[in-house]
N, C-alpha and C positions, 0 to 999 in steps of 0.2 A: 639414683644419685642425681639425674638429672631434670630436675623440676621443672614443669612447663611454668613459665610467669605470666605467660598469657591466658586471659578468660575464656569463656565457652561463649561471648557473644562479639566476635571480631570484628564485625562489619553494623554500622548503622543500618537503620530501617532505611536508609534514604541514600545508601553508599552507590546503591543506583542511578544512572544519572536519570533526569525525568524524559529525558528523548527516547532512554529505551523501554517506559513504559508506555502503553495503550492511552489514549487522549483522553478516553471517558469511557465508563462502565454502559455498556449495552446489553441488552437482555432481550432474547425476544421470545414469545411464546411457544410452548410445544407444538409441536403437526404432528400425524400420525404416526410417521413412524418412528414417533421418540417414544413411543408404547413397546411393550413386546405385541411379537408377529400376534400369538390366539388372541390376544385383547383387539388389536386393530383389524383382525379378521370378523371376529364378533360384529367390534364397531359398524364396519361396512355392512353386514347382513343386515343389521338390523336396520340401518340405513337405506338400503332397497327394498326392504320392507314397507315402510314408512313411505317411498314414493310410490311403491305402487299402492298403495290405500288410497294417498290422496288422489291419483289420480282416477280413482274407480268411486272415489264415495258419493254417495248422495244423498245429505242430510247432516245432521252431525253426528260429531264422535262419538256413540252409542253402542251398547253391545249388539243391539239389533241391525246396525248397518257394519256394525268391524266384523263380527262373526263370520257370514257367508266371505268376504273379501280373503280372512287368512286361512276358512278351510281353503278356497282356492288356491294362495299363491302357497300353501304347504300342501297341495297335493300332489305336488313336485317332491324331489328330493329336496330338504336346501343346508343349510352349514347351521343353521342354529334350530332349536327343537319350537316347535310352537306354542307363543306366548299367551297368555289370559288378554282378552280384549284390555283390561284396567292397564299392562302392564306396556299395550300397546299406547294408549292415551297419553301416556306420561312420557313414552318416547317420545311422542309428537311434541308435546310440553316442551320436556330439552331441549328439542331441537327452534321450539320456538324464542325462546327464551336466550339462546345462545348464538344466534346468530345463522340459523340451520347448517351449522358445521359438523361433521361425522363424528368430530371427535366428541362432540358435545355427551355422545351416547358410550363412550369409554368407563367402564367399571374401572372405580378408584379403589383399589382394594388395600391401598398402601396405606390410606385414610381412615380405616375401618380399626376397631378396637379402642380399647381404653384408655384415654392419658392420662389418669390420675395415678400419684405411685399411690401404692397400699400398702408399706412399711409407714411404722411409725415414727414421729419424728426424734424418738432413742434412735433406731436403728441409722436413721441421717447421719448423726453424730458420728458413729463408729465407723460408717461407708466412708464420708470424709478424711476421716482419718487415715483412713488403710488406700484414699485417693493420693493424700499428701506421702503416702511412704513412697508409691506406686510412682508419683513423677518425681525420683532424686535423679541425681548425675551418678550414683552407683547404678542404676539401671535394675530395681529386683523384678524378678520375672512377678507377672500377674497372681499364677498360685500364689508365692509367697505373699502378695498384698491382701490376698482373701484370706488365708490362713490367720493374718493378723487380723482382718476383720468378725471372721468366725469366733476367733480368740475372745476379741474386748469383748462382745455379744454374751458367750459363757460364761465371763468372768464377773460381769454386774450383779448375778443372781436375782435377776428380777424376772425372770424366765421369756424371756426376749429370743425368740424363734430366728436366727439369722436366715437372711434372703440362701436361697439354693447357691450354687457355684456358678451353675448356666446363666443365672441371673444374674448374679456377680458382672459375669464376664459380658454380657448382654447391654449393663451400662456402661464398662468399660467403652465397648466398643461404640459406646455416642458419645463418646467426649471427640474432642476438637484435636483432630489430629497434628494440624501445625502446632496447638499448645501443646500437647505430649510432648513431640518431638523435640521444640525449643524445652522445655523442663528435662527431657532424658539425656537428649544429645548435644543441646546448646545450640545456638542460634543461627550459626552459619549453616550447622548440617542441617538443621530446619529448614531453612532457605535452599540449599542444591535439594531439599526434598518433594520441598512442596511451592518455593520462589518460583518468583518470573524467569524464565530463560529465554529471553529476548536476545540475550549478548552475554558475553565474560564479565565475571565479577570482578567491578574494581576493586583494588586492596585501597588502603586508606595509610598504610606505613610500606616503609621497606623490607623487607624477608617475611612479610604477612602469607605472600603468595607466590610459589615458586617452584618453575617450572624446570623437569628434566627429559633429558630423551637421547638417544644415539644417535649416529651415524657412522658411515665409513668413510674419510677422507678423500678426495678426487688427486692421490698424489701419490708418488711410488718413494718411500725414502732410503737412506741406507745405514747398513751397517756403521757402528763409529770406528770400530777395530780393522774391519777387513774391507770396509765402502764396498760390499757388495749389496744389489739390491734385497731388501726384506718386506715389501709389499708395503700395503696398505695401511693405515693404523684407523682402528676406532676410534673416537671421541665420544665421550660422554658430558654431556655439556647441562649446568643448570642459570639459569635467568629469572631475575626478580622482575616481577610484573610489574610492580609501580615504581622503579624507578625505570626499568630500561636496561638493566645493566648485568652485565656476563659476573656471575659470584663465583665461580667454580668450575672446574670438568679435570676430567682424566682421561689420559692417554695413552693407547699400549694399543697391540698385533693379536689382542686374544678377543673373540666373539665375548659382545655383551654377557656382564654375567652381574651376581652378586656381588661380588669382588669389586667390579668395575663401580656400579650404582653406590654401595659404600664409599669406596676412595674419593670418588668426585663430590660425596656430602660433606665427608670430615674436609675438604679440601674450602668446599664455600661458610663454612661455620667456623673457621679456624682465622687468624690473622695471616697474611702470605709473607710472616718475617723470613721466609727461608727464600722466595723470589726477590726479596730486596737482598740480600747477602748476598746470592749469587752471582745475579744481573742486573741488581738494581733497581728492578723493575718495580714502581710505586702502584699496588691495588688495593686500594683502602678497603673494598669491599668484600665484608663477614659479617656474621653475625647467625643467630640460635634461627631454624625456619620456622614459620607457624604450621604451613600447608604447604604441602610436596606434593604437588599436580606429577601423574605417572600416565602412562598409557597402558595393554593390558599384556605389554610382553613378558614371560614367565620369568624374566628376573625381578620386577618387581611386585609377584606377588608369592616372594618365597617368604619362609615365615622368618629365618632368619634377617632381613630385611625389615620384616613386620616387629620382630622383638627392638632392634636397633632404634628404631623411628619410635617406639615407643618410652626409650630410655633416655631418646633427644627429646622429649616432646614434642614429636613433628607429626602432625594431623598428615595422614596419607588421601590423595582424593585421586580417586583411579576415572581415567577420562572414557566416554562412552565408547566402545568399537566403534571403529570406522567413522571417527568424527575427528577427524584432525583440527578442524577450524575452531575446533571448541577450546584448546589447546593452540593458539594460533601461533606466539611471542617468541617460542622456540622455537618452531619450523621454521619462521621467517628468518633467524639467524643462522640458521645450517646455510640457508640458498645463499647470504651477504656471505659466507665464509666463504664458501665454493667459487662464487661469484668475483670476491674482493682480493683476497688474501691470494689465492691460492691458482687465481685466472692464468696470471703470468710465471709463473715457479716453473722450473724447468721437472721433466717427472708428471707432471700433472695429467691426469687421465679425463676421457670422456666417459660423457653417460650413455652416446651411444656410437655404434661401431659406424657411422654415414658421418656424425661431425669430428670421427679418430683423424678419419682415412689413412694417410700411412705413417703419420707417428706415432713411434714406439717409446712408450712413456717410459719401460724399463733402460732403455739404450740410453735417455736421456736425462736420467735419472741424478743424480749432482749433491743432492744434499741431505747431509747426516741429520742424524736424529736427533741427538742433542741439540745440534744449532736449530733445528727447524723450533724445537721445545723452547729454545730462548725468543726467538724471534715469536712464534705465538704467541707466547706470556704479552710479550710486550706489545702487539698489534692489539689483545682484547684490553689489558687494562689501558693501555695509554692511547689510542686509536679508536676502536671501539665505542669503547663506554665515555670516548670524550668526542664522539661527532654526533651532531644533530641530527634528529629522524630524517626522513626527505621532504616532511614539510617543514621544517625549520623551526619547529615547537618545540622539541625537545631536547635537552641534552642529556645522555642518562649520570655521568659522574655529576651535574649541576643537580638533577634531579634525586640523588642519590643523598649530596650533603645537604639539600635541602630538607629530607625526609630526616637523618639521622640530625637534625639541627632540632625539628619538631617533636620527634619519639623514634630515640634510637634504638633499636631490636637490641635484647638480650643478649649477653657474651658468654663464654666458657673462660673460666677462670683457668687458673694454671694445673690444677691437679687435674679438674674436668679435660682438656686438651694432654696431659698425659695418659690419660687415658681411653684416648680413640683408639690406638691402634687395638688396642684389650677388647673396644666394645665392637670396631667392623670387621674384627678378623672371622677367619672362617672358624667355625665350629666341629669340632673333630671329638671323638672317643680314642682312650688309647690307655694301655694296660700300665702300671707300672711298676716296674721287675728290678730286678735287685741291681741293674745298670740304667738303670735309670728310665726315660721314656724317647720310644723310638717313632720316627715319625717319616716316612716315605725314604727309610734307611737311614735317613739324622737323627744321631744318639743327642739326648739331652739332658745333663745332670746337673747339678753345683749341691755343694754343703748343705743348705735350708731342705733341699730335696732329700737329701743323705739323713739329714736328722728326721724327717716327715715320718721315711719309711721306717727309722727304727724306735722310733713311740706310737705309730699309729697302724703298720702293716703287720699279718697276722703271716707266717712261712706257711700255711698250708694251705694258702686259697691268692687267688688272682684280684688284684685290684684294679677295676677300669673309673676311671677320673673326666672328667670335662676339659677339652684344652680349647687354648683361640689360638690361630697361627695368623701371621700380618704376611699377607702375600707376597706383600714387597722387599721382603725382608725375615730369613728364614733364620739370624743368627740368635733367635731367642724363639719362646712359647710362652704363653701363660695361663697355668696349670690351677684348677679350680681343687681347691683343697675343704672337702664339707664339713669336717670339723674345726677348722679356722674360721670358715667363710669368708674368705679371702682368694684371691686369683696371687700365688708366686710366679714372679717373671726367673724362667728356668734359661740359661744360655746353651749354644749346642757347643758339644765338644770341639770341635771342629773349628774355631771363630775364622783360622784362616783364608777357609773355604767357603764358608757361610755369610761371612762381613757384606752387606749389602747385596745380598742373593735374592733374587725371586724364586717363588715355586714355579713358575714355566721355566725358568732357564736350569733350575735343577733337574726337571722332569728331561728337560734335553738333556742336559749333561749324562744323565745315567744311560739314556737313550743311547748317544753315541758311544761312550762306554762299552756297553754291551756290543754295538755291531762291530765296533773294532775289536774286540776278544773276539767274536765270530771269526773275524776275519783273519788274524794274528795267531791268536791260539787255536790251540787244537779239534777239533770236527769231536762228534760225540763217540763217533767209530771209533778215533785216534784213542778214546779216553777209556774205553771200553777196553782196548788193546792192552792200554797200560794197564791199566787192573790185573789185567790177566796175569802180566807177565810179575805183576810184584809177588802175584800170588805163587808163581812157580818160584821166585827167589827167596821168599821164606820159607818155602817147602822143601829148600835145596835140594829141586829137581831140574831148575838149568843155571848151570854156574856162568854162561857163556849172553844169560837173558838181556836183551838193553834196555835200560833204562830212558823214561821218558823225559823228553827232549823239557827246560825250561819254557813254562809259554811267557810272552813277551807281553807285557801290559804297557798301557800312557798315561798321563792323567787324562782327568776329566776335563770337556770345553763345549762351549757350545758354538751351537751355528745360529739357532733364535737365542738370545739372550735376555728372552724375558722383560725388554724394554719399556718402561712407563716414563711418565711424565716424573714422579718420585723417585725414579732411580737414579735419572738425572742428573736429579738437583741433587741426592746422594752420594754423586760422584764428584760433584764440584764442591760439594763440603768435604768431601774427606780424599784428595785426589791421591794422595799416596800410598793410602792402602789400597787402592782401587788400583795403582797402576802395578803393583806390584805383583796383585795375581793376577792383571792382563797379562803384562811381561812372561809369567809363570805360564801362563798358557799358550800364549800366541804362538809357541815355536811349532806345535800342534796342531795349530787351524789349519790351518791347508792342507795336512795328511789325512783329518779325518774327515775334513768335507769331503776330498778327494773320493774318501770309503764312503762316506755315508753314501757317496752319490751313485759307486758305482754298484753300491746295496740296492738304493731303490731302483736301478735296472734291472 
């Protein structure tokens, strides 16, 4: 659904600037050991051959005076076999002729055989042709180009012998590999294939080329409910290379993942009308990416990921191990962040334990998550992306309206933007049973579901379906239905407990859950007990048996609450239903921290 509008040749021949190409073409001749090792081995014998003649001969080159010379210096062992006095003359030749250089005496064997083709020129025709199928942008493999070449051949009837396969593949393989490549792959991957790599590729627009990558915060922040401390938060941060400017990131307590790398795309390709409603905060910049520079950490090369970027039309270009400079635009903005934002924040942590020394960044800790999430928005778009590099060339928001004034990057309409959350949710399997479908214990039905199963479900066998789940938000699914061909967005039963949930904070929830029943109800012995004794009261064998005690449940709450930058802004659009199952929970927090805490002792 989502069509790339960009071509397969993004960058001019000349997007290079000319500083970082080479001044001028130099060339300079082979030396020996541009040969293989037996050829320059050769070389040389026959080269100390040749001196010692000359300096033994007397007379000329004749078979009468070379004769006696090479029985002697071969009545030695030596490295090459002994040659015919003619074959010895003609070395000397070479070598006069060229300069008396060793190499002179190099067998060219690359040189050797026939250049003429010997098809005729029918069979040109049809080779040609099964060339032009061979370079599309569908990419067909080789066989299939010979296959079609074999084909037109048999189909003339003029009895036209097609070239072999080997031979096929033999001139395949002298064609011009940069032209392949520009015909199969298009022109930039041409270029990372076989270009200059002097420096980074300028882009020539804005979201041409655009860069992502993690980090973990230098800052401890806290709970919104309870202000107590909850560590660290990742960032996932993306930057457009030609203008400068911060397009995107996500924010949350859970290690890089897919999750994270999705959120922060849909987050730079989308308008941030939801940061201006909240906080006001003006960031003009979005738009569709061309190329999505990655490093080789395994969340970006899940396939999940890989389908995503392909639905956006986002060229994936995965940057070499251990080459961060090649990738330079985003590093350098982690260090400003750490550096800028984040130096003076109370909470802020070192990188190392000699410039901590004795502050304690958790003691000092002061500010909530939310606010820290507003205050960010508002340092990258209005701070950030509106100060000059450090030499004073640049400004990236100037830089930005300038580019989107010249050619502005592609946008997602309004259906496409409703349905992000559909295309970077996670990917799950899941049955679907006569209550509907359940998903880490959230039941999820409605009507359209109810009708699916009873025209298209069979009672004597189990049905597994496709689902997405939006991690930020677990109070719906969307349920891949293959005789519709359609995704149904299903709700969970539950809205009042699921309204703005994350899947980490549910994962806690049940978490807690369970060690408070640990802890509250009854030991598996106690349960054991009780069984026994129901069994003796239906047997009425002890009329005197006790019955077991009520065990004592809470609800559910957490202690991580699954925090992102989306949840946020989620809670400021919708504060009142948010506050209602805090209120519903809160009178719990501290009993079950209490347990959980004294669980993990």
């Amino acid at each position: 659904m989502f069509d790339d509008e960009f071509d397969d040749n993004p960058l001019r021949e000349d997007a290079q600037s000319s500083s970082d190409q080479p001044d001028e073409i130099s060339f300079l001749d082979p030396d020996l050991d541009s040969y293989p090792s037996n050829s320059r081995i050769e070389a040389i014998a026959r080269y100390e051959l040749i001196l010692f003649i000359r300096e033994r001969l007397a007379g000329g080159w004749t078979q009468r005076n070379i004769d006696p010379l090479t029985d002697e210096y071969f009545s030695e062992n030596r490295e090459i076999n002994k040659p015919n006095w003619r074959t010895v003359t003609r070395w000397h030749k070479k070598l006069l002729e060229q300069g008396d250089t060793p190499k002179a005496l190099i067998e060219r064997h690359h040189n050797k055989g026939n250049r003429n083709r010997k098809l005729e020129l029918e069979h040109e025709r049809y080779f040609e042709a099964a060339i032009d199928r061979f370079l599309k942008a569908e990419r067909p493999s080789v066989a299939s180009a010979y296959r079609f070449y074999k084909d037109q051949c048999l189909l003339q009837g003029q009895n036209i012998n097609p070239m072999s396969q080997r031979a096929f593949y033999d001139r395949i393989d002298k064609l011009n590999f940069y032209e392949v490549a520009v015909k199969r792959f298009g022109k930039y991957k041409a270029d990372i294939m076989y270009g200059y790599k002097g420096s980074t590729i300028r882009p020539e627009r804005v979201m041409q080329r655009v860069e992502i990558d993690h980090t973990p915060l230098d800052i401890i922040l806290l709970d919104d409910e309870t202000s107590q401390p909850i560590g660290r938060p990742y960032l996932t941060l993306l930057k457009d290379v030609y203008s400068g400017c911060l397009v995107g990131y996500h924010l949350t307590f859970k290690a890089p993942s897919y999750a994270s790398v999705a959120k922060a795309i849909c987050h730079a390709i989308q308008p941030k009308n939801q940061s201006f409603e909240a906080w006001g905060v003006v960031w003009p910049c979005y738009g569709k990416i061309e190329v999505l520079v990655v490093d080789n950490g395994a969340e970006f090369w899940s396939k999940s990921l890989e389908q995503m970027c392909y639905e956006l039309g986002i060229n994936v270009q995965y940057n070499p191990v251990r080459k961060p400079w090649l990738k330079p635009f985003i590093e350098r903005s982690f260090r400003t962040i750490n550096d800028l934002i984040l130096i003076e924040l109370p909470g802020k942590t070192f990188r190392s334990i000699d410039t901590r020394d004795e502050y304690n960044a958790v003691e000092h800790a002061s500010i909530k998550f939310n606010r820290f999430i507003h205050g960010f928005e508002k340092w990258m778009a209005e701070v950030y992306n509106c100060s000059a590099d450090s030499r004073g060339l640049k400004v990236p928001s100037v830089k930005w309206q300038e580019g989107i004034e010249t050619m502005p990057p592609a946008t997602l309409n309004d259906d496409e933007i409703s349905e992000l959350p559909k295309l970077a949710g996670l990917k799950e399997s899941r049955a679907i049973q006569s209550s509907g479908i359940t998903y880490h214990y959230l039941r999820y039905d409605s009507d359209a579901l109810a009708d699916y199963r009873k025209q298209s479900l069979s009672s004597d066998r189990s049905y597994t379906v496709t689902i997405k789940v939006d991690v930020d938000d677990l109070s719906h699914i969307y349920v891949y239905l293959p005789e519709l061909e359609k995704y149904l967005t299903v709700p969970c039963v539950d809205q009042s407990y699921t309204k703005n949930l994350s899947l980490d904070q549910h994962l806690v929830n049940r978490s807690f859950a369970k060690a408070h029943n640990r802890l509250i109800g009854k030991s598996d012995t106690d349960l054991a007990m009780a069984r026994q004794e129901i069994q003796e009261i239906l047997a009425d064998q002890d009329d005197k048996a006790k019955s077991s005690t009520k065990i004592k449940t809470s609800k559910k709450a957490a202690q991580y609450k699954g925090y992102s930058n989306e949840s946020v802004k989620n809670k400021v659009a919708n504060p009142s239903s948010d506050d209602e199952k805090s209120n519903a929970e809160h009178s719990e927090v501290s009993e079950l921290e209490t347990l959980w805490n004294s669980l993990r002792k």
